[in-house]
N, CA, C and O of each residue as an XYZ file, in Angstrom:
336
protein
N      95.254    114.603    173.864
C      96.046    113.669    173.084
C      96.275    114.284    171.708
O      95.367    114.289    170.877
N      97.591    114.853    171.431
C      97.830    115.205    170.023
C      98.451    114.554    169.237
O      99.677    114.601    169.140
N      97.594    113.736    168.447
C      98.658    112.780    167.236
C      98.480    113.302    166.456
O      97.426    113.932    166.358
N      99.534    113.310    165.379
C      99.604    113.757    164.115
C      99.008    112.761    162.825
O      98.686    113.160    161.705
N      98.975    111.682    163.216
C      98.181    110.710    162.261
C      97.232    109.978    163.071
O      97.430    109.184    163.991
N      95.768    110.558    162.352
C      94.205    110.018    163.043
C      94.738    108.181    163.430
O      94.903    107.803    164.589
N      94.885    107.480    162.497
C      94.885    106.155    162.795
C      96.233    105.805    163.680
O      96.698    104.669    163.589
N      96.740    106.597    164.374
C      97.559    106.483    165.793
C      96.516    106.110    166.837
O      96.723    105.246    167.689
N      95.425    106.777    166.734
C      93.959    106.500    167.905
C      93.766    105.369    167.870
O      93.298    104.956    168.931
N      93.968    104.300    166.794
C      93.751    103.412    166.422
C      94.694    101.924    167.167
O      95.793    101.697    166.662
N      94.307    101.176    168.100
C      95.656     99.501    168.171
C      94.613     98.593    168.108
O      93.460     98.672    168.534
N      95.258     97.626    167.449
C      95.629     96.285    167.746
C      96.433     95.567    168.306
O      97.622     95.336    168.088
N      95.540     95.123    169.248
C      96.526     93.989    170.379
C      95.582     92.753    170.726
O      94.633     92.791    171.509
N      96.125     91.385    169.822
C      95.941     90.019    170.808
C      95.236     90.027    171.806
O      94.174     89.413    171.913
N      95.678     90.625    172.528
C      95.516     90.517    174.341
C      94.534     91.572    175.007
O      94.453     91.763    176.220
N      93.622     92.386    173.792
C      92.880     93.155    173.951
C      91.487     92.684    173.077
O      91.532     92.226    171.935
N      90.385     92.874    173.779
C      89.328     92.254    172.606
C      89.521     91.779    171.391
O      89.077     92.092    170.286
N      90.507     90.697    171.900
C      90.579     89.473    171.093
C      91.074     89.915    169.654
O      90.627     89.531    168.573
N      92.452     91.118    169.976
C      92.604     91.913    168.820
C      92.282     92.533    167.680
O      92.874     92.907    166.668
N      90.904     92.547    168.212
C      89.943     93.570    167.168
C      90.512     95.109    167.534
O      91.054     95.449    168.585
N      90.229     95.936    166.357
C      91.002     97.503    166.637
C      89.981     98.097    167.457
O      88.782     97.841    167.570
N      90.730     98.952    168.006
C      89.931     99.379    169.565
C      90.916    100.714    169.491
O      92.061    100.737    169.039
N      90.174    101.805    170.049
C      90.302    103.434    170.764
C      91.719    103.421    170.975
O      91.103    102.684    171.746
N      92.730    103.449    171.084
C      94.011    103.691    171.688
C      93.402    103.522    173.598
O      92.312    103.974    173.947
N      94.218    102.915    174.428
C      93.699    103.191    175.781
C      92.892    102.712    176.193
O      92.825    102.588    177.416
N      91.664    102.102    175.154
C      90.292    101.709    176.193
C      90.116    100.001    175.204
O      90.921     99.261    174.639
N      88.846     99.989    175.394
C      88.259     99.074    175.089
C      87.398     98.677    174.409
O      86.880     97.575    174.229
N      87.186    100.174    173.820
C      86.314    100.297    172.581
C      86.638    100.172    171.449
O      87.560    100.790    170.917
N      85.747     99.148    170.791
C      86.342     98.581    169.220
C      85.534     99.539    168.402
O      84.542    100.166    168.773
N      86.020     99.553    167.420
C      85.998    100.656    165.907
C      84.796     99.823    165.396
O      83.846    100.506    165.014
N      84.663     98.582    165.320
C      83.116     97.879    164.983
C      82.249     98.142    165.762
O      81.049     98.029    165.509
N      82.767     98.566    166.920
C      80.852     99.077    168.045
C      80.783    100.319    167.414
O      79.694    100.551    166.889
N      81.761    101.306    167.301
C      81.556    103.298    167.233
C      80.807    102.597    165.631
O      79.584    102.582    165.495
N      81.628    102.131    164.679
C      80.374    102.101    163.608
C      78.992    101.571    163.224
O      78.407    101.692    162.148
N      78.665    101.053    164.166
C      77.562     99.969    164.693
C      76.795    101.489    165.016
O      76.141    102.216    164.268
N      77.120    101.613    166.263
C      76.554    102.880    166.789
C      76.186    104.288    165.468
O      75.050    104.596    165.109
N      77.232    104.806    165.059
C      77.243    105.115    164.090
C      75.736    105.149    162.839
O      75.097    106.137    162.480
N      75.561    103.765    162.449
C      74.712    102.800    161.890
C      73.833    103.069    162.313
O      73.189    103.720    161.492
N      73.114    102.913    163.594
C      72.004    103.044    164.143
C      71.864    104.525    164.932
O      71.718    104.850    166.110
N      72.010    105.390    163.411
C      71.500    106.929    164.383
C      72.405    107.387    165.065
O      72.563    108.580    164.806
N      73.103    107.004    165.841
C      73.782    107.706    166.911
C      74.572    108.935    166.711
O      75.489    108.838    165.896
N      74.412    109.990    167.252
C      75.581    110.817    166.775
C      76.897    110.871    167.326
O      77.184    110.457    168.449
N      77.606    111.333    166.603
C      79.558    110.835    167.048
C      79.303    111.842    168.056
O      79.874    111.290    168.996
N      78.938    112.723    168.444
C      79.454    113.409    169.889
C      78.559    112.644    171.192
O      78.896    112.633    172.376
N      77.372    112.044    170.611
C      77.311    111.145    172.248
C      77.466    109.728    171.993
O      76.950    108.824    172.651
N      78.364    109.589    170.791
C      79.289    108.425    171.045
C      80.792    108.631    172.415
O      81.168    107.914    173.341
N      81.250    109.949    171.879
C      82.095    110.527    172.364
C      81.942    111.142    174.001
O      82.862    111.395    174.779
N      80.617    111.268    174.201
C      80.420    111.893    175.051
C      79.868    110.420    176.014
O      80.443    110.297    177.096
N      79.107    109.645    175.763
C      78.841    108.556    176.427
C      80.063    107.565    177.015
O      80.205    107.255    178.198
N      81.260    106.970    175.424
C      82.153    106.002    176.139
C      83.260    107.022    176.197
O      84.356    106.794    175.686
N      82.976    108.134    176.814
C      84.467    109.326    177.180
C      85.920    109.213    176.073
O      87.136    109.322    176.232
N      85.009    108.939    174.923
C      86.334    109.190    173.800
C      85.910    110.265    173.443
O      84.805    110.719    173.741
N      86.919    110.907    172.616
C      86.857    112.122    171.681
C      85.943    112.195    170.176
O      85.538    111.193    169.587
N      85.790    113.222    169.847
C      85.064    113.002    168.633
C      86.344    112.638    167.611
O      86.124    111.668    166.885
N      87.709    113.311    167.448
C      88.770    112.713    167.210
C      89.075    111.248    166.977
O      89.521    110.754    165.942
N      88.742    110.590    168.185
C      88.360    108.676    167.830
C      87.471    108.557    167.413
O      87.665    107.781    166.477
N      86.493    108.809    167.446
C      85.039    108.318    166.220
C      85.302    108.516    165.239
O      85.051    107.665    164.385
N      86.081    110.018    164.807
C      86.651    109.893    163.388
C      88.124    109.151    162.996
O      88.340    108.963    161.799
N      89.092    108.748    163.940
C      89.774    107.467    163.366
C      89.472    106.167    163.274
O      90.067    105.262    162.690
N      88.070    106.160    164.179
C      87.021    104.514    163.944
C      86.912    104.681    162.402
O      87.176    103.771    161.617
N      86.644    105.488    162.164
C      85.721    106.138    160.656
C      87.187    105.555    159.674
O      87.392    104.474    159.120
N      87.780    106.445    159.746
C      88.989    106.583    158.510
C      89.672    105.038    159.164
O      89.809    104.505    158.062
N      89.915    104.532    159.633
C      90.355    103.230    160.114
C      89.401    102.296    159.198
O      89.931    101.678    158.275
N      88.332    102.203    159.373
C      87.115    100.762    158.579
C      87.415    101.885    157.616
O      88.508    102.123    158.128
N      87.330    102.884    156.515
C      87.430    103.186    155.443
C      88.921    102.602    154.610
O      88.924    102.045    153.512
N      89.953    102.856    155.332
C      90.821    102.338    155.019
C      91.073    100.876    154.854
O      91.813    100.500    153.946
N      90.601    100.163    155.536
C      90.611     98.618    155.728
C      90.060     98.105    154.323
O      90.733     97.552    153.452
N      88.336     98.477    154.265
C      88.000     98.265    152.903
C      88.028     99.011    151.913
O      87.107     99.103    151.101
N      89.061     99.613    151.870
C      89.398    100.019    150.671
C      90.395     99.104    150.270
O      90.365     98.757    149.089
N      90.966     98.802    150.746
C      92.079     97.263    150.174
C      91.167     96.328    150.210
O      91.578     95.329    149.619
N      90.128     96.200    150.630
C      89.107     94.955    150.122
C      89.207     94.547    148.393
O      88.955     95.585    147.781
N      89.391     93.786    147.745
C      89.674     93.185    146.573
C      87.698     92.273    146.909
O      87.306     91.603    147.865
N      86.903     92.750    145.506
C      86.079     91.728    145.722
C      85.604     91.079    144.170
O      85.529     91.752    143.142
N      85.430     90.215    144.237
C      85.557     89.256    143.074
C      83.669     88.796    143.110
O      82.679     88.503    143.781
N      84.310     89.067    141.683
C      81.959     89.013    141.430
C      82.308     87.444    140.806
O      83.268     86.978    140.191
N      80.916     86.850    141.336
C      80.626     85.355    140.315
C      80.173     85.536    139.901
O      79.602     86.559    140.277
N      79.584     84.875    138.347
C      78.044     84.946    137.431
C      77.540     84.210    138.012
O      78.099     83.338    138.676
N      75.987     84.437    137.869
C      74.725     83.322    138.595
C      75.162     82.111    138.343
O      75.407     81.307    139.243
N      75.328     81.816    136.889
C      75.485     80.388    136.312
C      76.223     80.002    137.402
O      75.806     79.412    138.399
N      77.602     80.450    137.105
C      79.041     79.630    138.173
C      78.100     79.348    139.469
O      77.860     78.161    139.691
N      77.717     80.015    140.075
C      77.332     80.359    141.511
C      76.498     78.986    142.011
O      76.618     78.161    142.916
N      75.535     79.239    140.831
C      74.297     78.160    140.930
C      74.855     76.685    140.804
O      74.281     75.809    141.451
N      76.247     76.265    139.786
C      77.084     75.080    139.582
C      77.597     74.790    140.776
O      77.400     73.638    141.162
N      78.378     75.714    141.679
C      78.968     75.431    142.688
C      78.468     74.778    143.982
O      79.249     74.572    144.911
């Protein structure tokens, strides 16, 4: 599979685990490879276990990097916090 842009590996579809982003083709969501990820795992027997590429582990990667990076996060002070 040769794409020229990593987050091509990357869909969303409704009608696919409940349109969470998932592998291009399969059924693997970008929140399990970083889960996995998380707990030790290394990206080649991520790759090598659910028969993706190391290629998709790294558009799981740059995919959730990208996402929160448009994350906007807004700090409260204790005070406010504790009023609310």
């Amino acid at each position: 599979m040769a794409l020229s842009d990593p987050l091509d590996r990357i869909t969303v579809d409704p009608k696919v685990m409940a349109g969470k982003p998932v592998i291009r083709g399969t059924r693997i969501t970008v929140d399990l490879i970083l889960e996995l990820l998380a707990h030790g795992v290394k990206a080649e027997e991520i790759a090598e276990d659910y028969s993706i590429s190391l290629e998709d582990v790294r558009a799981a990667i740059l995919y959730a990097a990208r996402i929160l990076g448009r994350e906007e996060i807004t700090f409260v002070r204790e005070a406010e916090a504790t009023t609310k």
